[in-house]
C-alpha positions in Angstrom: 0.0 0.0 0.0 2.6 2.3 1.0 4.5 2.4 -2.5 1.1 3.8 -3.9 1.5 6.5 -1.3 2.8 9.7 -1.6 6.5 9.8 0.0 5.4 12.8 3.0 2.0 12.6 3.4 -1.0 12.3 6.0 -3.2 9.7 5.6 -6.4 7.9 6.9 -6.4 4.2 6.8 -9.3 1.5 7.3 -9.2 -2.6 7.3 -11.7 -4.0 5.6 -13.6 -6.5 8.2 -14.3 -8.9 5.3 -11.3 -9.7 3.4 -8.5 -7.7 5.5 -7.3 -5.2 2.8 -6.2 -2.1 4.4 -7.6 1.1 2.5 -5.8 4.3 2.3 -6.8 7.7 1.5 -3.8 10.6 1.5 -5.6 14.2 3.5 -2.4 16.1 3.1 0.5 15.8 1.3 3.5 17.7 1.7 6.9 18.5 -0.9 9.6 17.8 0.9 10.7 16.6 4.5 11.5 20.3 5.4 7.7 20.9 4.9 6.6 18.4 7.3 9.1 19.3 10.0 7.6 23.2 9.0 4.1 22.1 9.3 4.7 19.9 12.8 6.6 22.9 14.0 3.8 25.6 13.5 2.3 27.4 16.5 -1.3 28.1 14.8 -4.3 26.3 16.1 -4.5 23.2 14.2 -7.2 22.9 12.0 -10.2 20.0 12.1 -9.2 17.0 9.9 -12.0 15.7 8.3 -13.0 12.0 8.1 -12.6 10.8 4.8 -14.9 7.6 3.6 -12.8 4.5 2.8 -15.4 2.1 1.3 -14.0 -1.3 0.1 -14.4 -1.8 -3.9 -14.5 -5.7 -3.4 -16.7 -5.9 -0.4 -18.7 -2.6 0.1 -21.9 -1.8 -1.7 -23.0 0.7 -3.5 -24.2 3.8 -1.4 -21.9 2.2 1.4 -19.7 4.7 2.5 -17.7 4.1 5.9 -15.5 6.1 7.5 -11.8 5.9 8.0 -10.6 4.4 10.9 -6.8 5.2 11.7 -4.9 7.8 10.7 -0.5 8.5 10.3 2.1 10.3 9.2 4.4 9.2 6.2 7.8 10.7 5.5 9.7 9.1 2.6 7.5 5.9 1.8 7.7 5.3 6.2 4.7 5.5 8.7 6.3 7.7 11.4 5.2 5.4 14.6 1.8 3.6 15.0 -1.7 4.9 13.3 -3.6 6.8 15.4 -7.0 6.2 16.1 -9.7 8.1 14.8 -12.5 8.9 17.3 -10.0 7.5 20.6 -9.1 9.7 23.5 -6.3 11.0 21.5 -8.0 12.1 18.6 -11.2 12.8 19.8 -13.5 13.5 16.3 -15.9 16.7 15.7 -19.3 16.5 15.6 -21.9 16.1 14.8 -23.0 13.3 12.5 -18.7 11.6 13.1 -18.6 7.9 14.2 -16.1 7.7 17.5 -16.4 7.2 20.9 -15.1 10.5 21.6 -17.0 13.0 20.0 -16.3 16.6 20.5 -19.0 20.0 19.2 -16.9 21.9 17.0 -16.8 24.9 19.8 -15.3 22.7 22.3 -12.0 21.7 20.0 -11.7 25.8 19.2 -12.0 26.4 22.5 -9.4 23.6 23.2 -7.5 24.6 20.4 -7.2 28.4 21.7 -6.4 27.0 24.8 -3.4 25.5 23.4 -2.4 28.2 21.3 -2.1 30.1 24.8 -0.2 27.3 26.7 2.6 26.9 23.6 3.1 30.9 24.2 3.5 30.9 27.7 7.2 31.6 28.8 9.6 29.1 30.7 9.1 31.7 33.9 5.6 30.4 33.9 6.8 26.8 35.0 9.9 27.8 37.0 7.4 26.7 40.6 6.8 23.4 38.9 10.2 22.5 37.5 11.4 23.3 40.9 8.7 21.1 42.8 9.6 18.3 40.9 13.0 18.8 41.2 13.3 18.8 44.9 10.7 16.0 45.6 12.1 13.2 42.8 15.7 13.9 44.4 14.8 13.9 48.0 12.4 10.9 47.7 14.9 9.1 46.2 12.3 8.8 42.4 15.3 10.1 40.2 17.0 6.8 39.8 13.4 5.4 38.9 13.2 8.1 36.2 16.7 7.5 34.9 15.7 3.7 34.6 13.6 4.9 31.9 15.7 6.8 30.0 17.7 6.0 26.7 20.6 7.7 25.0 18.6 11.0 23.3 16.7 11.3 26.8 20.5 11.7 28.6 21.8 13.9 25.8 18.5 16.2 26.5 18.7 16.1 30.0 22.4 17.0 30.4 22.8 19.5 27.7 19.6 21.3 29.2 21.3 21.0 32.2 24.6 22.8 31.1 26.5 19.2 32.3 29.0 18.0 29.6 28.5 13.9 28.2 30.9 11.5 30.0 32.4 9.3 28.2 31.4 6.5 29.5 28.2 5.3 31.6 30.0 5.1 34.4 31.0 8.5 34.6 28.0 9.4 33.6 26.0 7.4 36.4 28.5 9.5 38.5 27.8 13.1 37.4 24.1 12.7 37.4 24.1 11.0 41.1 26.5 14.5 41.7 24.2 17.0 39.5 20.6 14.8 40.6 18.8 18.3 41.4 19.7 20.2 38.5 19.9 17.1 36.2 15.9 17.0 37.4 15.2 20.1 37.0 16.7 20.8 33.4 14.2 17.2 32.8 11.2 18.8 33.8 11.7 21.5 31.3 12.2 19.7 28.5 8.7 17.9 29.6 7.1 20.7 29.7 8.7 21.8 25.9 7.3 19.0 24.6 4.1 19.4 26.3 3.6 22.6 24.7 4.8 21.3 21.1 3.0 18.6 21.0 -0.2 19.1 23.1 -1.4 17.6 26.2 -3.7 15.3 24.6 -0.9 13.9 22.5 1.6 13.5 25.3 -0.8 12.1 27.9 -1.4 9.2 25.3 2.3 8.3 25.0 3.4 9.0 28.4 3.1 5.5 30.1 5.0 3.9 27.4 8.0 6.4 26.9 8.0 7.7 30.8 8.0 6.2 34.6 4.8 6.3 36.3 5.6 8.5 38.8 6.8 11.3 36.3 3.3 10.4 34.2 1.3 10.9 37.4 3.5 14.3 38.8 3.3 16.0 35.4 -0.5 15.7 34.9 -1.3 17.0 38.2 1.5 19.5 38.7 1.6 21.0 35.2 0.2 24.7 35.2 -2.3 25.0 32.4 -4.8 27.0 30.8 -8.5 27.2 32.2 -9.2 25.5 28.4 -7.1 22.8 29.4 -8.1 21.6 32.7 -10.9 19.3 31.9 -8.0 17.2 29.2 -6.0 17.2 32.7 -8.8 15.5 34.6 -9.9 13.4 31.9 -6.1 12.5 31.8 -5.5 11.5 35.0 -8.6 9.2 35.1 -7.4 7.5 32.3 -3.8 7.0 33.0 -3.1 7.3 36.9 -3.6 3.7 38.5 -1.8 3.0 41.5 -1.5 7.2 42.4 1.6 7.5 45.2 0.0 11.4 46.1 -3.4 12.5 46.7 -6.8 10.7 48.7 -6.4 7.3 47.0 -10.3 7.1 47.7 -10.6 10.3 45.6 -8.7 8.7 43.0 -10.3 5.8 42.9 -14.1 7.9 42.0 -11.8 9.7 39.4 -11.3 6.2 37.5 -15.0 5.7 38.2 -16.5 8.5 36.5 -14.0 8.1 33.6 -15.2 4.9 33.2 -18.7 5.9 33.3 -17.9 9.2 30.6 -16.5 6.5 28.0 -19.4 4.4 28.4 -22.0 6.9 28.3 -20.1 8.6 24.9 -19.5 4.8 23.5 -23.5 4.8 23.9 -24.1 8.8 22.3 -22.1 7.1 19.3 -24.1 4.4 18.7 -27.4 6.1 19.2 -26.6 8.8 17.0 -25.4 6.8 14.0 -28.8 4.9 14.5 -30.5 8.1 14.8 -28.9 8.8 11.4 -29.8 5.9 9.6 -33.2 5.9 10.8 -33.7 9.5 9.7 -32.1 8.3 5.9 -35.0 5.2 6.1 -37.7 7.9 7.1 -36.6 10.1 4.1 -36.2 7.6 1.6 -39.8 6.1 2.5 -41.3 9.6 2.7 -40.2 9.9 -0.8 -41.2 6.8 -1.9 -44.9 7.7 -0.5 -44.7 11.0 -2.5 -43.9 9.4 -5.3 -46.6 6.6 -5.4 -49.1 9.3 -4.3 -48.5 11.7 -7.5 -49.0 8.8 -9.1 -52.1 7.6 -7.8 -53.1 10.8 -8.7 -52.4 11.0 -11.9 -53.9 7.8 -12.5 -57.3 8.8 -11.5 -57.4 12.1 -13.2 -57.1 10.2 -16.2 -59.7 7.5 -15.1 -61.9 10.5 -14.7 -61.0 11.8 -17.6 -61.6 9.0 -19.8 -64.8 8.1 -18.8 -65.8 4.6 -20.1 -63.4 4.6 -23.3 -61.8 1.2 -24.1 -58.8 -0.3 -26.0 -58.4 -3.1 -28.7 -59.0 -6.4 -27.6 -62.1 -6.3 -24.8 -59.7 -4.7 -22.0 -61.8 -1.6 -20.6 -58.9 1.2 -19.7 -60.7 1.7 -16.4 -59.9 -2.1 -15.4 -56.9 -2.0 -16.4 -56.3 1.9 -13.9 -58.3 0.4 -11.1 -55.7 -3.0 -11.2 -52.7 0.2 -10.8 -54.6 2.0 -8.7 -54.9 -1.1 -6.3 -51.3 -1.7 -6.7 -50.0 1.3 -5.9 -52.3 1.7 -2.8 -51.1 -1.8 -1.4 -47.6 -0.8 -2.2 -48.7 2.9 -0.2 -50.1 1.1 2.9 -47.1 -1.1 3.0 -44.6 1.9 3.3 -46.6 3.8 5.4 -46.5 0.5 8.1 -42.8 0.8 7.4 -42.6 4.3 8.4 -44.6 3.8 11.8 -46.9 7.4 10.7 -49.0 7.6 13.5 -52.4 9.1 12.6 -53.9 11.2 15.1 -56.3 10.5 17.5 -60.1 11.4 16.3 -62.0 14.1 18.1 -63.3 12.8 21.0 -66.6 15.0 21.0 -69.1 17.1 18.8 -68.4 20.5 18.4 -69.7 22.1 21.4 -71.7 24.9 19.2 -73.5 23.0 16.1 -73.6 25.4 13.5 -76.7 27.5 12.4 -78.9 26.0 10.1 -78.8 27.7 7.0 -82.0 29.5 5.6 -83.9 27.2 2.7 -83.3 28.8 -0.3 -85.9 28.3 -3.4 -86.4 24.6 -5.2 -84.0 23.2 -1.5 -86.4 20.5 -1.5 -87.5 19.9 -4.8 -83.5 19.3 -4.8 -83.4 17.3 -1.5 -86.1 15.2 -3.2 -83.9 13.5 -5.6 -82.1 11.5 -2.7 -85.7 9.8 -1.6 -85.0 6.2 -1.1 -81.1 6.6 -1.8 -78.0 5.9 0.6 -75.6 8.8 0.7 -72.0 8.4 2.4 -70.6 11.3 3.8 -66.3 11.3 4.9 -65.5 13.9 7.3 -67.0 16.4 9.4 -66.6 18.1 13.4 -68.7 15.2 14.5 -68.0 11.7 15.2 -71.7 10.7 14.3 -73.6 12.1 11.4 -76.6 13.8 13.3 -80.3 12.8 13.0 -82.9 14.8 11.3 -85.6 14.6 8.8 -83.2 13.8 5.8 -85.2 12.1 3.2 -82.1 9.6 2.4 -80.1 7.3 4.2 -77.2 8.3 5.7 -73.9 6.4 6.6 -70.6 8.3 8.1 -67.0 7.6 7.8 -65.3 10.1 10.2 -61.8 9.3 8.0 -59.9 8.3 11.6 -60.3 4.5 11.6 -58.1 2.7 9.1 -61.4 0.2 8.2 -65.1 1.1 7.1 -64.8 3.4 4.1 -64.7 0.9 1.6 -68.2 -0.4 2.9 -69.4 2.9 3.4 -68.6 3.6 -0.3 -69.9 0.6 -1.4 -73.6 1.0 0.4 -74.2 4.6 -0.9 -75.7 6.0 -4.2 -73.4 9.0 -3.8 -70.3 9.7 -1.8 -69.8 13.7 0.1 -66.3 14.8 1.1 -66.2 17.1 3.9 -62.9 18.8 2.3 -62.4 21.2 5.3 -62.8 18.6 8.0 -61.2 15.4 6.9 -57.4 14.5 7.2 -55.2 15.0 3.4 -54.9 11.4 3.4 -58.3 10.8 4.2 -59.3 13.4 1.6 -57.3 11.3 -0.9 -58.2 7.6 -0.2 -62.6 8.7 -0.4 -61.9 9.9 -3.6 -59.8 7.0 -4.8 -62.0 4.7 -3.4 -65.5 6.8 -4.9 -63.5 6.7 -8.3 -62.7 3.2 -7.7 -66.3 1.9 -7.1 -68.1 4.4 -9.7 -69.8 6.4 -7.2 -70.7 10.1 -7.6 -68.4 12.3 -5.9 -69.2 15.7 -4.1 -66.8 18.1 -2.3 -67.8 20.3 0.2 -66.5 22.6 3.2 -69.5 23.1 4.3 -70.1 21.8 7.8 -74.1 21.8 8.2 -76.2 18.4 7.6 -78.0 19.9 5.3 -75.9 21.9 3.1 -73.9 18.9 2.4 -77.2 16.5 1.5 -77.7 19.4 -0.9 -74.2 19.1 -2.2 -75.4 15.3 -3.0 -78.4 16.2 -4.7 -76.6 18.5 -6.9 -74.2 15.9 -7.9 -77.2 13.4 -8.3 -79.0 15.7 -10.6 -75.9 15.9 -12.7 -75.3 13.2 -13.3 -71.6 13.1 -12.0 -68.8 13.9 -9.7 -67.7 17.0 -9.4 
């Protein structure tokens, strides 16, 4: 993978789960070694890195797009230590909408990163108390030989050039001017910790402490270290991580610290997950939504050309209109079936009359000449502010479908002689499956916003006498 790389690069890096192929994809790339060492030497805020897909060509579908996972630094064609992972303590990632278990808002890592900016600029006076503490209490507690245990040949030449001490020649000479120098040896160590704590950032040096320092140096510098007010919650969240076996301090209180750490990881492991379910449901919802929209316009446009083509038929004995109300059945199984997908909740109907009926209107000339025409019919009304069509001298039958309950309009249709949609109290998809279902079954059709009993009988006589829906 690497000799597809560019030589000085950053790059994010995923496995594949199913056939192990470790994806790459470069974020930055850089001209020249001198660019890198430019770049990691800057004192600007760094900027958010962005979490680049890495989908698998073998083994990922299309649409699949998952996230990278790790992410290093190359300098000519070599990863420069171990990939770091994306979304750990470390490398916490910015939300929202990234996968991690640490998830930052994008106002805490600028206030983070402003906080850094601040402690990288903060002058070696600053730390003179803390050099000194650490100093006198590794020397007189006898932890400086721990801390020289741990240290290699780079960590000697640091500590002894800091400390203006020449190199022996030989370890044993140099075993001898340290034991001679062991205060200001200490000291001049606790300043280059605290250099590299400022070039390299708290969070970065808290995650490589244990491995490249002695605990007791880990555990002093994380609690000692003077910092920002931006940076005291990556001290605490530090210390519960990486102090174990604490030598200062209540051990009980230290103890609750490792606690509550415990607790913060498992509650943001659980954030993560949720949201990324949260995510996926709300790309279902959509996609279904649209799919309903879509089926819906064509429902429509499927029964404005029923209605339009009246009774016409093609070649070969097939009526259109059989051949519409076979789609139009199709589509509305296909529309029911998303919308049990989707889990819409319909409201709940009305649970009472409208307390104030309205005013019955005045009879105008020929009203019931026109009521007349519905003697001895059936009329099916859909919608209204009641939950009961009320009683009254109607000369017709009347049966009510209040457009709430999933069941009953298809009987209701089927049982009158002409069907009366109460357009300004009926839900839109109420509204929509009467007249489907009207158009379906053949049956005259009349809208209305009219709320009185008898206004809307009159709407049905009107579309009785013409014959029609309307």
């Amino acid at each position: 993978m690497a000799d597809r790389l560019p030589p000085h690069a950053i790059v994010q890096l995923r496995e594949c789960p199913v056939c192990r192929r470790t994806l790459a994809a470069v974020y930055r790339e850089f001209g020249s070694v001198d660019e890198v060492q430019q770049w990691m030497d800057s004192d600007r805020p760094e900027d958010d890195i962005p979490v680049l897909s890495l989908p698998c060509p073998k083994c990922d579908g299309p649409g699949v797009s998952p996230p990278a996972t790790h992410i290093a630094l190359y300098v000519d064609g070599e990863m420069v230590g171990p990939a770091t992972e994306i979304g750990s303590w470390v490398l916490p990632v910015t939300g929202p909408g990234a996968s991690g278990p640490v998830e930052l808002s994008p106002e805490q890592v600028a206030a983070e990163d402003a906080a850094h900016y601040v402690f990288s600029r903060w002058p070696p006076e600053v730390f003179a108390e803390f050099v000194e503490a650490y100093a006198t209490l590794a020397v007189s507690s006898g932890k400086h030989r721990s801390v020289w245990r741990r240290w290699d040949g780079q960590a000697w030449q640091e500590a002894l050039a800091e400390a203006g001490l020449p190199a022996p020649p030989s370890e044993v000479e140099c075993r001898r001017l340290a034991e001679e120098h062991a205060r200001e040896l200490m000291g001049a160590w606790a300043r280059v910790l605290v250099r590299d704590i400022q070039r390299t950032g708290l969070r970065a040096w808290a995650a490589r402490a244990p491995e490249e320092h002695d605990p007791w140096t880990v555990e002093f510098v994380l609690s000692g270290i003077p910092l920002p007010e931006g940076l005291e919650s990556v001290r605490t969240e530090a210390l519960g991580r990486l102090v174990k076996r604490p030598e200062q301090g209540e051990a009980a209180l230290w103890r609750r610290l490792r606690s509550l750490q415990g607790e913060l990881d498992r509650a943001r492991s659980r954030a993560a997950e949720l949201s990324r379910r949260l995510e996926e449901e709300r790309r279902l919802r959509a996609e279904l939504e649209k799919k309903i929209a879509s089926l819906s316009g064509e429902i429509r446009r499927l029964r404005d050309e029923l209605a339009a083509a009246g009774q016409a038929s093609r070649p070969g004995g097939i009526s259109r209109r059989e051949e519409w109300k076979a789609l139009i059945d199709e589509l509305r199984t296909r529309v029911k079936e998303l919308e049990r997908k989707l889990g819409e909740e319909v409201p709940a109907p009305p649970g009472h009359e409208l307390p104030a009926p309205a005013p019955t209107p005045t009879p105008g000339p020929g009203d019931e000449a026109l009521l007349g025409r519905l003697a001895g019919r059936t009329v099916a009304v859909v919608g209204g502010p009641w939950s009961r069509f009320p009683d009254g001298d109607w000369p017709c039958r009347v049966v009510h479908w209040d457009g709430w309950r999933e069941e009953g309009l298809e009987r209701a249709v089927s049982e009158a002689d002409v069907v009366v949609v109460v357009s300004s109290h009926v839900s839109h998809r109420a509204y929509w499956a009467a007249r489907a279902e009207a158009l379906y079954q053949e049956k005259p059709l009349a809208l209305t916003d009219h709320t009185h009993p008898r206004l809307m009988l009159l709407a049905a006589a009107r579309c009785v006498g013409e014959g029609g829906g309307r």
